[in-house]
N, C-alpha and C positions, 0 to 999 in steps of 0.2 A: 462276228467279232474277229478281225483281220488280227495275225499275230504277226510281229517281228521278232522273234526270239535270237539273239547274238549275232542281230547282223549291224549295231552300233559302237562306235570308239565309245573308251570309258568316257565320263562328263567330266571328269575333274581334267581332262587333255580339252574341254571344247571353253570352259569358265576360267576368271581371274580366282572364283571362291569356291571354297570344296564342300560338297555335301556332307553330313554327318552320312553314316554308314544304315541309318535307320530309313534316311531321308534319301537315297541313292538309290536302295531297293522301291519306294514308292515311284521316282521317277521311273524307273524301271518297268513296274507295273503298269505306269501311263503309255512309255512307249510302243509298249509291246501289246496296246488295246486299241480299238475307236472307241468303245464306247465302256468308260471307267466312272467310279464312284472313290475317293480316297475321303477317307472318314479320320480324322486325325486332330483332337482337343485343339484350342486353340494356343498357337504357341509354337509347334512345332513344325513352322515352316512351310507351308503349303503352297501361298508363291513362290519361292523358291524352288519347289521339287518339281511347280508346276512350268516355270519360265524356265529349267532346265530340259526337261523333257519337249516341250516347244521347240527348243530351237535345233535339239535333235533331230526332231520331227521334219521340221525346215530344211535342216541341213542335207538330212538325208532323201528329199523327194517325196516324203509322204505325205505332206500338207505343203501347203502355198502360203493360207492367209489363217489368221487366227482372231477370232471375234472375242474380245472377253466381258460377258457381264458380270458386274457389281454394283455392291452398295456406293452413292457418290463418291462420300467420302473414302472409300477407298479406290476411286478410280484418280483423282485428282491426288490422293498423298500415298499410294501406297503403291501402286503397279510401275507412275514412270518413276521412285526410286528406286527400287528392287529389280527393274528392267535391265540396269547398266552392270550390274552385279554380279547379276544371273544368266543373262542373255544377250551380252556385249555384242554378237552378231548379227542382233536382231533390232529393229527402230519402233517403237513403240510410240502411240498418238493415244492422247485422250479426245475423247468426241462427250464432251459437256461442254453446254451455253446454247447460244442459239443455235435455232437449225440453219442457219447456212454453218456456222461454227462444225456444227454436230456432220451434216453433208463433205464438208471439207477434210475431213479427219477419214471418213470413210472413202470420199475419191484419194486419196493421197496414197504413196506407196507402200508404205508401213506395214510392216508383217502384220504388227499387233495392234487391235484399233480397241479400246476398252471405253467401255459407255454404262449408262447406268439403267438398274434395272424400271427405273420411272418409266425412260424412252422408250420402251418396248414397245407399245403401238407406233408410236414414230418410227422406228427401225423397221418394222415391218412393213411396212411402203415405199422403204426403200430399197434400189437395188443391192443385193447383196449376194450375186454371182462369182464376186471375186473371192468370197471369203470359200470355207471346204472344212475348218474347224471351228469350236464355239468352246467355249470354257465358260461353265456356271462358277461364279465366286458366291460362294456361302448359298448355296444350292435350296438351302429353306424356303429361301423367297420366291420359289417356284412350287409351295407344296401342295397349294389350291388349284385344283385342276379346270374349277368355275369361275377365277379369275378373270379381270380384263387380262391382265399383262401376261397369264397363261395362254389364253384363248389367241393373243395377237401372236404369240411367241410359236404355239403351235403348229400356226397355216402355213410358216417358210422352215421349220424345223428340218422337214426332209431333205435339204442339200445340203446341209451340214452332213458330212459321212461320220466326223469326228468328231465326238461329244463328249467332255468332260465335264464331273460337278466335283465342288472341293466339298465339304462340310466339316463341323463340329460334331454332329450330331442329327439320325434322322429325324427320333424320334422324343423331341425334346418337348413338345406337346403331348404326345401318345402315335401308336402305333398308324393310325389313321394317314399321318403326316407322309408315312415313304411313298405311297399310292404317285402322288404327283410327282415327286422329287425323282423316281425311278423313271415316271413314265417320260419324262420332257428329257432321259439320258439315251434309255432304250423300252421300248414297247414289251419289247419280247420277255421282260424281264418280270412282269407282274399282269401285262395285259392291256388294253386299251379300256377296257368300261372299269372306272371307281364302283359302278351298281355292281359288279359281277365280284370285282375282290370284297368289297363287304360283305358280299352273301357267303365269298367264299372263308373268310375268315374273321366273319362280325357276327354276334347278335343284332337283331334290333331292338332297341327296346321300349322307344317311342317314334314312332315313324312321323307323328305330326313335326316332331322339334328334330326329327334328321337324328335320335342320340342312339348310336353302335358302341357294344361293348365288343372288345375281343375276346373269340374262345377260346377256352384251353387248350394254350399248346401255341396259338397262333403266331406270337411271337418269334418262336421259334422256326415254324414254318417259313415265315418271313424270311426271316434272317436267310436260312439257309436258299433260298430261291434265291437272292438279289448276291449271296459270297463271291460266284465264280468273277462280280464284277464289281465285286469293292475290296478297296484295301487298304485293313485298319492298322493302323500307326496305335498299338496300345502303348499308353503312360508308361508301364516299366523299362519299356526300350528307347526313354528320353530321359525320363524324371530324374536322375542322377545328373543329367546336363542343367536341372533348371534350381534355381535354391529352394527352400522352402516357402508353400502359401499358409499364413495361417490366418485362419478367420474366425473372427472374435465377435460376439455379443455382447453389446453395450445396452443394458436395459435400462429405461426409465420410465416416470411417470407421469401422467397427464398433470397440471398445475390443478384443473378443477376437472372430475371424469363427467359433472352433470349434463352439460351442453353432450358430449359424443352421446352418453344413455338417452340422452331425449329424442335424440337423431336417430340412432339406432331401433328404438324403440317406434316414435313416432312419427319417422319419415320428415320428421320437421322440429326445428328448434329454434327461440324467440331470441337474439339479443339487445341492447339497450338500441342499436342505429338499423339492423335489420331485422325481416323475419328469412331464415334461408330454408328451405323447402325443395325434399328429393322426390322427384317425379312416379320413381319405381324402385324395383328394388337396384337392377343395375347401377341406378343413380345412386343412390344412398351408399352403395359399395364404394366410389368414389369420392363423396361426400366425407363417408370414416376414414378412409384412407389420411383425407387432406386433411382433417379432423388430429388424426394420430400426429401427424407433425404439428398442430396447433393450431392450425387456421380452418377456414372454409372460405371457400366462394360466392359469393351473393350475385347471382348471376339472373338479370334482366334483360329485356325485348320492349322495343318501343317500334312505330310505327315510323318508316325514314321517310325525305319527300318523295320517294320513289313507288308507284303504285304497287302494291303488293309485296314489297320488299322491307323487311324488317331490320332492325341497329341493335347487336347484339352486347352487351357491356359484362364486366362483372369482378367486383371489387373483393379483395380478400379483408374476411373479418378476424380478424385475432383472437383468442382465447388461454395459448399458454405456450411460453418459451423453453420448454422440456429438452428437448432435439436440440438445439442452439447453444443451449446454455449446456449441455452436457459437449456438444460441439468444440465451444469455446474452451472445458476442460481439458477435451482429448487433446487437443492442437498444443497447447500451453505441455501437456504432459510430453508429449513427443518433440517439443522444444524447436514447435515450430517448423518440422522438415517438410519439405516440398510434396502436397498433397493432391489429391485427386477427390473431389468430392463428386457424387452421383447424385442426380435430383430425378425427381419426376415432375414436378410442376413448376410453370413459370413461377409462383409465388418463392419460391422455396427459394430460387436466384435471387431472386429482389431482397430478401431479409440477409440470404447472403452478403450481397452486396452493400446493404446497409452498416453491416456488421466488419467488413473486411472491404475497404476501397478499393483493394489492390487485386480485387477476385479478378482471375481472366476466364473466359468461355473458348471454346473450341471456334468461332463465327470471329474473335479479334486477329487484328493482323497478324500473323506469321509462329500464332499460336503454338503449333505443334513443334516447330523448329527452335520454339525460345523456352517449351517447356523441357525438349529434351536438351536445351543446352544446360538446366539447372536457372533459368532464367526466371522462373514464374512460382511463386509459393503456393499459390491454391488455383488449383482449375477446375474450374466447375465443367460438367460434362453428362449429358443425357445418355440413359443406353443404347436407341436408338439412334444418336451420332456417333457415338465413341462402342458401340456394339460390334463391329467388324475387319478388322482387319488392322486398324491403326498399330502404328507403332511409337509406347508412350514410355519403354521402360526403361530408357535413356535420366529419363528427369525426375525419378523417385520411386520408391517403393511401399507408398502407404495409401491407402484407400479407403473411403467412408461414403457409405451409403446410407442418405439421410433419408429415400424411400426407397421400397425395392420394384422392382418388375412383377409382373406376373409370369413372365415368358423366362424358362429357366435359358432357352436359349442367349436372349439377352444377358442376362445375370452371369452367364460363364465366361460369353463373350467380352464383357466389360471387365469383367477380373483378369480375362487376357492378355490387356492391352500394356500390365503390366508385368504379369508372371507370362512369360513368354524368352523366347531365344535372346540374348543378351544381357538378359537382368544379371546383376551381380550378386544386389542382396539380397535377403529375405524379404518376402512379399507381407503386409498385413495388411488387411482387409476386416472395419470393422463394420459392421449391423448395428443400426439404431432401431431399436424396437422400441415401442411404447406399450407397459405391461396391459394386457386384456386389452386388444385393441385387434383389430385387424391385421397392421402386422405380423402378427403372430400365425393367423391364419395364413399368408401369404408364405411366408418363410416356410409352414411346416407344406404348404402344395410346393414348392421348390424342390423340400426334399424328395416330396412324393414321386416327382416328375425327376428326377435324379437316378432314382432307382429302379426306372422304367428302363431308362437310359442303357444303364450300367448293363442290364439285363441283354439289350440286345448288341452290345460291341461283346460280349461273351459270346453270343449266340453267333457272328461274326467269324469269332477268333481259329 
């Protein structure tokens, strides 16, 4: 790990916009690494300390070229706006669309070529001699080390001297998760074989289904192995910059709970136009889920003219408007302000839309620019689109989650897009749960995985 310690002019002499004083010491700690981890909630600036410390980097001889991976959506709306802010010195390409599109962005001169984490096997067949740094955006997505897009990412890794990962959070599934995320930053930090750090800090306890507990203490251990190269941004050294989030539970009730019990119970339930029937249990988990908002899916397979290829369809069956019609209360209650709804199923848009014509989606034109103009009443948004990096908190301050994630990752992530660096007001955030339902079970593993969390940015500190 190559150190530059004070041989850099301050950043606020090299940018139009000046770092917070929290955010000035993370760049700092990038410069002065090749190979860094900056761990910091979502919100408090991570582009920014990160396209500051770049072009430092640039400025000063120690990198040439800068690769950045990210999720699409923030390679297309978040890098080349915060590029001209943060790193006026620097010219910035996005390399999404086709591949000659995607080759173009790469032969071009651009310090900064930022691509998405899909193309990873693509990028790795290409030449990529000119580049000497890489920067992971939202670093999770690297935490499977028996990945495709790992395994592609792995084989040109070694010419990159200089590797940065941003995150939120390592350990937002459980401790299992750093293994990858440290090794794709540096080796040296955890090891090369996943077999060797579970033995060294896992139980087994089913070796047919792969399931490792950690033992006591190992957390900790963790933590303290991977310190000397991450640097955590704790909340109380921002929080006073950001308003309050508050997150509410809105509980309701199923219309009729017989059809969920019969599902639940019998893996299959009769209505008047279908019969819908869960395969297994994973199914069925899915099934309640869609279930708790009202509906299910009656999902069929027919035979297409194509030999051997099958037409896969599947119609949502309705059973009770609980989530909507409490929906319909909170919006009226709140008189209306510019909202953010979270779905998890296509169904859930479409009754949306049923219900409010004026819904937009993230995929409609000029979306993001016309919601933070105050332009857009209800946007609907996945947390896997709206989970990374966006920036939403221009265009309102209220949030409804009409399902939730499983991935606490997501779920914090999407609460970011508004409780983050320039929000004014207060943030709310409510939860639709449906009483004894799955929900409930999901929401309290959120907490569960919360507290994992928490556990290791202490063990960090």
């Amino acid at each position: 790990m190559f150190r530059r310690c004070g041989a850099r002019a301050p950043f606020e002499k090299r940018t139009p916009m000046q770092l917070r004083p929290y955010q000035d010491e993370a760049a700092d700690f990038l410069y002065e690494r090749d190979r860094a981890m900056i761990l910091a909630p979502v919100g408090a600036g991570k582009t920014a300390i990160t396209l500051t410390a770049m072009q430092a980097m640039i400025e000063d001889g120690y990198a040439s070229r800068f690769l950045v991976l990210a999720p699409k959506r923030v390679c297309t709306d978040v890098w080349p706006v915060e590029q001209p802010k943060w790193a006026p010195g620097l010219d910035c390409r996005v390399a999404v669309g086709s591949p000659k599109d995607r080759a173009a962005a790469l032969r071009s001169t651009s310090e900064i070529v930022v691509i998405n984490y899909d193309n990873i096997p693509w990028l790795a067949e290409q030449d990529l001699s000119g580049f000497d740094a890489v920067v992971f955006d939202e670093l999770t997505k690297l935490k499977n080390p028996s990945g495709t897009r790992f395994k592609a990412l792995h084989k040109v890794i070694d010419q990159f001297k200089i590797r940065w990962g941003l995150t939120g959070s390592f350990t937002s599934n459980g401790l299992e998760d750093v293994f990858g995320q440290c090794k794709i930053v540096d080796e040296k930090l955890l090891g090369r074989a996943k077999g060797a750090f579970l033995q060294q800090y896992f139980v087994c306890m089913n070796r047919d289904f792969g399931e490792w507990l950690p033992r006591p203490g190992a957390l900790s251990l963790v933590m303290e192995k991977i310190k000397p190269a991450t640097f955590v941004l704790e909340p109380g050294e921002y929080k006073d910059k950001l308003p309050p989030c508050h997150v509410v539970e809105l509980r309701c009730e199923l219309d009729d709970r017989k059809p969920y019990e019969k599902m639940k119970r019998d893996f299959v339930v009769q209505f008047p136009t279908a019969e819908i029937l869960a395969a297994n249990a994973a199914a069925v988990t899915s099934k309640l889920q869609q279930m708790a908002s009202g509906f299910v899916y009656d999902s069929s397979r027919v035979a297409s003219a194509v030999p051997g290829q099958f037409t896969s369809s599947k119609t949502a069956v309705w059973f009770s408007s609980h989530k909507f019609d409490r929906l319909d209360e909170l919006l009226e209650e709140n008189q209306h302000a510019n909202t953010l709804i979270v779905y998890q199923f296509q169904e859930e848009v479409a009754e949306l839309r049923r219900r409010y014509p004026r819904l937009a989606t993230l995929d409609d034109d000029r979306a993001i620019e016309r919601w933070n103009a105050g332009q857009i009443e209800l946007l609907a948004v996945h947390p896997k689109s709206a989970g990374h990096g966006l920036n939403l908190q221009h265009g309102g301050c209220h949030m409804v989650f009409l399902s939730l994630p499983w991935s606490l990752e997501l779920y914090e992530q999407t609460i970011g897009r508004l409780h983050r660096s320039g929000q004014l007001r207060d943030v709310w955030v409510y939860i639709l749960i449906a009483n004894k339902t799955v929900d409930e079970k999901i929401w309290a593993a959120l907490h569960d995985k919360r507290a994992i969390s928490d556990i290791a940015m202490e063990a960090l500190k």
